[in-house]
Every structure is written in structure tokens, then in C-alpha cells.
C-alpha atoms as an extended CHARMM CRD file, in Angstrom:
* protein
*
       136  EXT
         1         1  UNK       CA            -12.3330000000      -21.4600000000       25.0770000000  PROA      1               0.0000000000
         2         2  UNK       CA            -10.2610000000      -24.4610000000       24.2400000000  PROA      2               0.0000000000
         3         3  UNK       CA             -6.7220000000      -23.3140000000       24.2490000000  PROA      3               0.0000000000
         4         4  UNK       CA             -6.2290000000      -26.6370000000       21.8440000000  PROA      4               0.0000000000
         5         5  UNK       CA             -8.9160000000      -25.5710000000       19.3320000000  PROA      5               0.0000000000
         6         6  UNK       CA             -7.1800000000      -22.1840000000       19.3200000000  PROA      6               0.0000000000
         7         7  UNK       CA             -3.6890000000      -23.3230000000       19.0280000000  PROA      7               0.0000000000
         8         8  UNK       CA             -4.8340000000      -25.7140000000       16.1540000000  PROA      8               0.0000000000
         9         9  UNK       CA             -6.7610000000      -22.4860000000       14.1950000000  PROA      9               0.0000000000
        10        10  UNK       CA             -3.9300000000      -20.2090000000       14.8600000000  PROA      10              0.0000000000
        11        11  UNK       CA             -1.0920000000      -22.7030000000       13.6410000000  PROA      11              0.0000000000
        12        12  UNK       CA             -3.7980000000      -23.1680000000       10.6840000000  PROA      12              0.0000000000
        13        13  UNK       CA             -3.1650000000      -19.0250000000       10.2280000000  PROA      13              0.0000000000
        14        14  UNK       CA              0.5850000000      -19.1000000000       10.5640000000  PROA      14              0.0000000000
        15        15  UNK       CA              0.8980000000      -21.8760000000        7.7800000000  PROA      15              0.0000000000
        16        16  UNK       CA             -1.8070000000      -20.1440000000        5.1750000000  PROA      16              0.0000000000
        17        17  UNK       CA              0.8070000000      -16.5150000000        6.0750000000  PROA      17              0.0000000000
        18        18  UNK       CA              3.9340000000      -18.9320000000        5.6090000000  PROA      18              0.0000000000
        19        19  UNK       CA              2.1710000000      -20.0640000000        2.0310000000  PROA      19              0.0000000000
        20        20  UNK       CA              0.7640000000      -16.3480000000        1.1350000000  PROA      20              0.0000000000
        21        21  UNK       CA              4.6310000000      -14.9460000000        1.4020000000  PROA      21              0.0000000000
        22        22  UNK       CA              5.6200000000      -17.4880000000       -0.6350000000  PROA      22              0.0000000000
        23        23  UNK       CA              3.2970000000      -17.0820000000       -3.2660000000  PROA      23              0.0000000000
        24        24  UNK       CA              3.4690000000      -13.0460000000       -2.8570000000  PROA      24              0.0000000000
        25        25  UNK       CA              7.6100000000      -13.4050000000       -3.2510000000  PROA      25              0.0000000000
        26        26  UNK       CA              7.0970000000      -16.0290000000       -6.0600000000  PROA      26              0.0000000000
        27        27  UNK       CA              4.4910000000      -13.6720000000       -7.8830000000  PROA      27              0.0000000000
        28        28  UNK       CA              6.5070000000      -10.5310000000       -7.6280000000  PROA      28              0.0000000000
        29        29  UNK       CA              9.5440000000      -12.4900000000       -9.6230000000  PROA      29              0.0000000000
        30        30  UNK       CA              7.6230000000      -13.6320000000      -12.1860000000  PROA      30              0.0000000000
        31        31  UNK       CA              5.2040000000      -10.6700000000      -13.3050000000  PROA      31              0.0000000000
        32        32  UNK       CA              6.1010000000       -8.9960000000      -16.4450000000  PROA      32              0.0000000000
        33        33  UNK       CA              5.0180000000       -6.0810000000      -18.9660000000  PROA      33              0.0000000000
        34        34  UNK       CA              3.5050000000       -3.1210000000      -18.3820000000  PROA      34              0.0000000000
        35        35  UNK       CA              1.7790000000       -4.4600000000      -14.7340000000  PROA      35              0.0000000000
        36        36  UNK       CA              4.9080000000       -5.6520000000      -12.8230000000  PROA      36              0.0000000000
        37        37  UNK       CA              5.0030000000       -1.0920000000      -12.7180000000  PROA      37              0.0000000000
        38        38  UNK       CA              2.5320000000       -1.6900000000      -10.1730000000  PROA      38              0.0000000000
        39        39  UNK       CA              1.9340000000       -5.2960000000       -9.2380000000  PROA      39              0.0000000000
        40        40  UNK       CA              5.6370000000       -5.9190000000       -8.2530000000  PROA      40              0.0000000000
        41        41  UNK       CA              5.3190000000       -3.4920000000       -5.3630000000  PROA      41              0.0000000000
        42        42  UNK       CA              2.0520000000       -4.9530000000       -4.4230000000  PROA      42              0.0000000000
        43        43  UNK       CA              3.3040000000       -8.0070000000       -4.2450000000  PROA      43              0.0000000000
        44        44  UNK       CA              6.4810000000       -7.1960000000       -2.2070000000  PROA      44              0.0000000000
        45        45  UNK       CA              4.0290000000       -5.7160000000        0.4340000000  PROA      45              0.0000000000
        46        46  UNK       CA              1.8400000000       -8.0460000000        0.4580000000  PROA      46              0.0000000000
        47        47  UNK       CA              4.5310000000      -10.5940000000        0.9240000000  PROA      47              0.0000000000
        48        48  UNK       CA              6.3340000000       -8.5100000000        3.8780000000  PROA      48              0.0000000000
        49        49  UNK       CA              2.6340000000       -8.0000000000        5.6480000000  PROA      49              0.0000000000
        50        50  UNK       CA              2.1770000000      -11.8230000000        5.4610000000  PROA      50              0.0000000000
        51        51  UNK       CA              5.7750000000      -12.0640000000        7.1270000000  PROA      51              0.0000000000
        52        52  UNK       CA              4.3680000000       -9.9750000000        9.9860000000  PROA      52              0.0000000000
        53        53  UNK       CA              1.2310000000      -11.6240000000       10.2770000000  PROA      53              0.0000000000
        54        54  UNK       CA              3.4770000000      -14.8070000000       11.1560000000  PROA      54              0.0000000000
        55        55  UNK       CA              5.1800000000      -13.1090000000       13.5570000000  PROA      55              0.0000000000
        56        56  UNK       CA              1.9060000000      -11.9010000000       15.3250000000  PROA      56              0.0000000000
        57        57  UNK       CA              0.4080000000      -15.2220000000       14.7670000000  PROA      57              0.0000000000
        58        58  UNK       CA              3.2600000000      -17.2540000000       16.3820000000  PROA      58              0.0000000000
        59        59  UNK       CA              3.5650000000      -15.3180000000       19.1910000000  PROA      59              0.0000000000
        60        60  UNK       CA              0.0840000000      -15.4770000000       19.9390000000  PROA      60              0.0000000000
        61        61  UNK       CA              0.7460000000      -19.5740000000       19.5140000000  PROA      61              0.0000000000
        62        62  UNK       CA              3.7740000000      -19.4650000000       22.3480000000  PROA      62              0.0000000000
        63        63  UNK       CA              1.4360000000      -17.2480000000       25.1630000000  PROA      63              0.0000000000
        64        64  UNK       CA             -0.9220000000      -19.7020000000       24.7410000000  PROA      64              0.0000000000
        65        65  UNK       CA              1.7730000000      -21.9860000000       25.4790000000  PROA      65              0.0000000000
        66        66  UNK       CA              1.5260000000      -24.3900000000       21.7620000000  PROA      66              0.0000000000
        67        67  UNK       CA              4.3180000000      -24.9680000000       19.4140000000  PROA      67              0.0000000000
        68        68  UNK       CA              4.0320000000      -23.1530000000       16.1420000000  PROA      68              0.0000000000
        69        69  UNK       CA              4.5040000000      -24.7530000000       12.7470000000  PROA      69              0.0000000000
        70        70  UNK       CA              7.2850000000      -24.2950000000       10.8900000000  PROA      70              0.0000000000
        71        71  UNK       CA              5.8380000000      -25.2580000000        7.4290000000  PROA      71              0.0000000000
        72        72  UNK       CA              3.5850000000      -23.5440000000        5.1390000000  PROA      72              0.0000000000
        73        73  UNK       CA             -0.1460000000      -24.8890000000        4.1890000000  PROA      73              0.0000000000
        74        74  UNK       CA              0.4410000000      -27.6930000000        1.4100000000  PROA      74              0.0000000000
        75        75  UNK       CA             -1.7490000000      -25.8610000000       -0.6110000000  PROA      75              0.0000000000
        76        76  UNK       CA             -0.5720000000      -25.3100000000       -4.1890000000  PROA      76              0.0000000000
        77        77  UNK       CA              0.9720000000      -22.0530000000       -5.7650000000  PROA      77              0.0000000000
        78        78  UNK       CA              0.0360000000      -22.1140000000       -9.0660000000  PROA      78              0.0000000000
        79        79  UNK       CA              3.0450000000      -21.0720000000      -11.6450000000  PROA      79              0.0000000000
        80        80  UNK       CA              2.1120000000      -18.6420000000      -13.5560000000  PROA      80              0.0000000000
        81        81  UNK       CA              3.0220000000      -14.9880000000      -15.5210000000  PROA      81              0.0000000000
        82        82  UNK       CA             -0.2910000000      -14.1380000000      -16.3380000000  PROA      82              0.0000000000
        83        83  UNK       CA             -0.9840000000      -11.3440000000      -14.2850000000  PROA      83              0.0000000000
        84        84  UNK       CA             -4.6160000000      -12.0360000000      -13.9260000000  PROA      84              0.0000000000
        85        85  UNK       CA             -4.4740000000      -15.7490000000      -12.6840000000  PROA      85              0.0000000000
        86        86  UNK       CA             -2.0880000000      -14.2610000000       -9.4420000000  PROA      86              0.0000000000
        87        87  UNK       CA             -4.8300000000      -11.8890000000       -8.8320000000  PROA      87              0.0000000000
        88        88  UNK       CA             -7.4270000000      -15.0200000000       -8.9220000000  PROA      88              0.0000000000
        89        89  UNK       CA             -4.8300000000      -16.6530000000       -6.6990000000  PROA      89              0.0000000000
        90        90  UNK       CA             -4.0460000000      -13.7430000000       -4.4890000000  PROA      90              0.0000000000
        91        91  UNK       CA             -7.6940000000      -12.7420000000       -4.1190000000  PROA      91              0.0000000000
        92        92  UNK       CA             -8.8140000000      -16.9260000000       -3.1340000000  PROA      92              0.0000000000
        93        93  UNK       CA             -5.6890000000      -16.9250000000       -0.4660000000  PROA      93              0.0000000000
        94        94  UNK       CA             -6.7540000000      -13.5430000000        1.0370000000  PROA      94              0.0000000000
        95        95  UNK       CA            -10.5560000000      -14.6930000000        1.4000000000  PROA      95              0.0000000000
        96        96  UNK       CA             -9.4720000000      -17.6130000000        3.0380000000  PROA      96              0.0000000000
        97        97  UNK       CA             -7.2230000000      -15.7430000000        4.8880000000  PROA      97              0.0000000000
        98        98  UNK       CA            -10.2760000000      -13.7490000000        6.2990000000  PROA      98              0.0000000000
        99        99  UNK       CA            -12.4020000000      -16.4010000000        6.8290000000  PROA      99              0.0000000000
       100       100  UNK       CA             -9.3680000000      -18.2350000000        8.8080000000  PROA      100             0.0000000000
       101       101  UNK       CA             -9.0280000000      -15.1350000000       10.9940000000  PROA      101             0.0000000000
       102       102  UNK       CA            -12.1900000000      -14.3650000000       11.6710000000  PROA      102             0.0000000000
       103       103  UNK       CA            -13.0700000000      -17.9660000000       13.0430000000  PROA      103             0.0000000000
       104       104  UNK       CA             -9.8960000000      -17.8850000000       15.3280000000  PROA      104             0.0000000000
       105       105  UNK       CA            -11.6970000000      -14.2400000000       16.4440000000  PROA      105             0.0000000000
       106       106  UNK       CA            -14.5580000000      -16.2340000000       17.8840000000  PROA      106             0.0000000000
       107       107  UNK       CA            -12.4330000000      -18.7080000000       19.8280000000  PROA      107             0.0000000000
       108       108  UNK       CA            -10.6970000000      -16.1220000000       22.0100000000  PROA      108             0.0000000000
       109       109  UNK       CA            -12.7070000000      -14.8800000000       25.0450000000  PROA      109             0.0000000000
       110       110  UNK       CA            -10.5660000000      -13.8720000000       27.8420000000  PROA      110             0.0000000000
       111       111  UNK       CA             -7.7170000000      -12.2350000000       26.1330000000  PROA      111             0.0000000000
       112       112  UNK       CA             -8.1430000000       -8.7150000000       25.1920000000  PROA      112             0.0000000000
       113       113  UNK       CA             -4.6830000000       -7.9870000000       24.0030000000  PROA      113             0.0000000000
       114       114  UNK       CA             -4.6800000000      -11.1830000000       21.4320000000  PROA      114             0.0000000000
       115       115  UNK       CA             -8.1510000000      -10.6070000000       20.3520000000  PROA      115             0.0000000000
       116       116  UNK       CA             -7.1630000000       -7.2020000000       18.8580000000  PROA      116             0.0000000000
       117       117  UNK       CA             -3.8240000000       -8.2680000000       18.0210000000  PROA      117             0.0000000000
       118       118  UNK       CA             -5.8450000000      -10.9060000000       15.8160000000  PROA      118             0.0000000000
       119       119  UNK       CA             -8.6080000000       -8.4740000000       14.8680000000  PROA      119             0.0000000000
       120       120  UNK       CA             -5.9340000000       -6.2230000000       13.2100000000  PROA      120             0.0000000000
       121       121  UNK       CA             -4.6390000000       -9.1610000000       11.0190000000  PROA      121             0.0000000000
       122       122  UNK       CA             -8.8260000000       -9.8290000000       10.1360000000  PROA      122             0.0000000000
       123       123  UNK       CA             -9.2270000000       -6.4180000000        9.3350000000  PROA      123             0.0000000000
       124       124  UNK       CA             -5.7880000000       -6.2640000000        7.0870000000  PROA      124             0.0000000000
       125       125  UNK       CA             -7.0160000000       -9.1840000000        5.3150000000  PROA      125             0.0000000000
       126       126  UNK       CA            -10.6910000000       -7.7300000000        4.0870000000  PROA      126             0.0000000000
       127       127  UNK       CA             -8.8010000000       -4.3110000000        3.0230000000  PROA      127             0.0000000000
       128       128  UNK       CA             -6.3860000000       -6.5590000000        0.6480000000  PROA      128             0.0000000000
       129       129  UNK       CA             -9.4500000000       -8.5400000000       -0.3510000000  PROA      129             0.0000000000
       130       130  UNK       CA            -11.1570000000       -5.6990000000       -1.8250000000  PROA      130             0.0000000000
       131       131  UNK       CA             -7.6790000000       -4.1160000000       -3.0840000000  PROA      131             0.0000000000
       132       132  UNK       CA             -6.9580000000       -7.2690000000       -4.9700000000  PROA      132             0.0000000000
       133       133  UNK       CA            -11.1300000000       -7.1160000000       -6.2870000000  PROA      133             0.0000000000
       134       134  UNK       CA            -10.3130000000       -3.4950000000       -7.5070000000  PROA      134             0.0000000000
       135       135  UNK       CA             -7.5050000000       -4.5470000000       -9.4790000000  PROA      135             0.0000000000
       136       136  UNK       CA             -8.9590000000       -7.5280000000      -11.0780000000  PROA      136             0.0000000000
């Protein structure tokens, strides 16, 4: 295991979490009608699990010894108060999400402690991929 490769796909992690709070916070301000009932709270947890997945994720970065980013992933939050296009949104940041976690999951070898650590956040994000699926 390259502690460099892993350092470089878990900072990748922490700034995709740093973007998915933002968009969660942003979302949950801006949905209206009769689905901000439900999709507010959704979107608060969401947001506050993507918080805690940062914390996880950076202090995986410091054991390993790396510096963490401090910035979120550039990519773009779309605006929106269409409740269906922040589902579309949510549901392409938590797949990516996944698919970020679960290649960091086959870069640690040695570390039992991070890899479920890690393996929790995975698992977290294919149970709010298929949440978000049910409610689209």
C-alpha cells in the first residue's frame, strides 16, 4: 500500500463530504411545498452524516501522517427548488461517493481499525443511494 495513493484518495473523500454538506445544507434551504415535510429533514441528516464522514475521513488522513484538505471538490452544486433535480443531484454525489469509498477500501491492507472505520462510511453511502432511488 502506498500511503501517498491513500492519502491522495482519502483527501479526494474528505473534499466530495466537504461538497455533499454543502449541497445537503444548500438543498434543505431551498426546498419548498408539500416535500420540504419530508425532504428538509433528509437533507439536514444527510448534511450532518457528511459532516461526520469528514471527521472520520480526516483523521484517517493525520494517522497516516498527510495533511487534509480544507476545501471542498470544485464540483458544481446546481441551484435549484425543484425537488426532483436535488434528488438527481443527491443520488449522482452519493454514487460517487460509493465508488470513491470503495476504491480507498482496496488501498488499505494493514490497518484493520481504518479499513472498517472506512467500510462503515462505504456501507452508509450505498444505504443513502438506494434511499435517495426510493424517493425519486
Amino acid at each position: 500500500m502506498s500511503s501517498t495513493e491513500l492519502i491522495e484518495k482519502l483527501n479526494g473523500g474528505l473534499g466530495w463530504e466537504l461538497r455533499a454538506a454543502a449541497l445537503y445544507s444548500h438543498y434543505s434551504a431551498y426546498v419548498k411545498g408539500i416535500h420540504r415535510l419530508h425532504l428538509k429533514p433528509f437533507f439536514d441528516e444527510e448534511a450532518t452524516e457528511s459532516h461526520t464522514h469528514a471527521e472520520m475521513v480526516r483523521s484517517a488522513i493525520v494517522k497516516l501522517g498527510g495533511t487534509a484538505v480544507t476545501d471542498r471538490d470544485p464540483t458544481e452544486i446546481v441551484h435549484t427548488t425543484d425537488y426532483k433535480v436535488m434528488l438527481e443531484e443527491s443520488l449522482k454525489t452519493e454514487q460517487k461517493a460509493a465508488e470513491g469509498y470503495e476504491q480507498v477500501l482496496a488501498l488499505i491492507k494493514d490497518d484493520e481499525e481504518m479499513y472498517d472505520s472506512i467500510e462503515q462510511i462505504y456501507f452508509q453511502e450505498l444505504r443513502s443511494v438506494e434511499e435517495v432511488t426510493q424517493l425519486l
